[in-house]
N, C-alpha and C positions, 0 to 999 in steps of 0.2 A: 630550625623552624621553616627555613625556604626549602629544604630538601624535603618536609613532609608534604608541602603545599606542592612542591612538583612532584611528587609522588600521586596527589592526590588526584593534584591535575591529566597528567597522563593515564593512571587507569579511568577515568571519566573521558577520557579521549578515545580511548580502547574499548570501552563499553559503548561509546555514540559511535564508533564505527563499524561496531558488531553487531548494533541493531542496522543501520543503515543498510549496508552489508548482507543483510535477514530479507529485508525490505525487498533489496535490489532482486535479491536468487528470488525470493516469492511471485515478484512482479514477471520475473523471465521464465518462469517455470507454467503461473496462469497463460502468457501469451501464445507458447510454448502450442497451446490445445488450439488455439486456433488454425496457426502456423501448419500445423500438423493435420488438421483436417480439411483445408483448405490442395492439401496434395491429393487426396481419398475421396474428397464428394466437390461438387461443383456447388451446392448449397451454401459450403461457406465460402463469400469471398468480400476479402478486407482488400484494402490498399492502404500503402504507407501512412496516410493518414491517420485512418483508424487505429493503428496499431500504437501510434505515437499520441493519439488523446487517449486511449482504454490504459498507457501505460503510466500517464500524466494520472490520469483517474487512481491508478491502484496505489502510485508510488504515495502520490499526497497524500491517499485515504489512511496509507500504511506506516509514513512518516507522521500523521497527525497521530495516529491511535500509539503509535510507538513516544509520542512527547508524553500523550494524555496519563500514559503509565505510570513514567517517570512523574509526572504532577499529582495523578492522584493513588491517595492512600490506603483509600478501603476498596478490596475486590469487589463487592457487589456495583459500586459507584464505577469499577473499571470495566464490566460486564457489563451494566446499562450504558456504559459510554462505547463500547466497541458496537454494540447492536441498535444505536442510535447511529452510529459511524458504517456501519455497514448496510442499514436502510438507506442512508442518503446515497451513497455507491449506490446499491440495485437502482434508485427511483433515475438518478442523473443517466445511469446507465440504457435504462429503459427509455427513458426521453431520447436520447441521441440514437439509440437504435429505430423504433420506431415512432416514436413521436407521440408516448400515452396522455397528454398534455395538452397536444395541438389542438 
């Protein structure tokens, strides 16, 4: 019976590291585009700040949508909760860049 439970335990460890893991490469691959045009036009430019809140922004949005999966059961209910989850991203995101709010 302990060798099932740690069986069970360990691929459930394997599976939260392989989403996390998803999370991390997605968050470095978005940043990636700024990074990158920030070498090619003078339009873009970050400093380490921003780089470490927009990454703060994606990782949590992408750690929250990645538990909300694992919690809920019906796809439509996981589609409404990603596209509620990716509205508050854009809106947070538009406040800090320009201040749609202020």
């Amino acid at each position: 019976m302990q060798t099932l439970t740690r069986d069970r335990d360990n691929e459930l460890r394997r599976t939260v590291n392989r989403r996390v893991l998803r999370v991390l490469l997605i968050t470095a691959a978005i940043l990636c585009v700024p990074a990158v045009a920030m070498r090619f036009t003078s339009e873009v430019n970050w400093g380490p700040l921003d780089f470490i809140v927009a990454a703060m922004l994606l990782c949590g949005t992408g750690l929250v949508y990645e538990l909300a999966v694992q919690r809920i059961g019906q796809r439509t209910h996981r589609i409404i909760g990603g596209l509620a989850l990716a509205a508050a991203l854009l809106l947070a995101w538009a406040e800090l860049a320009v201040g749609v709010f202020h």
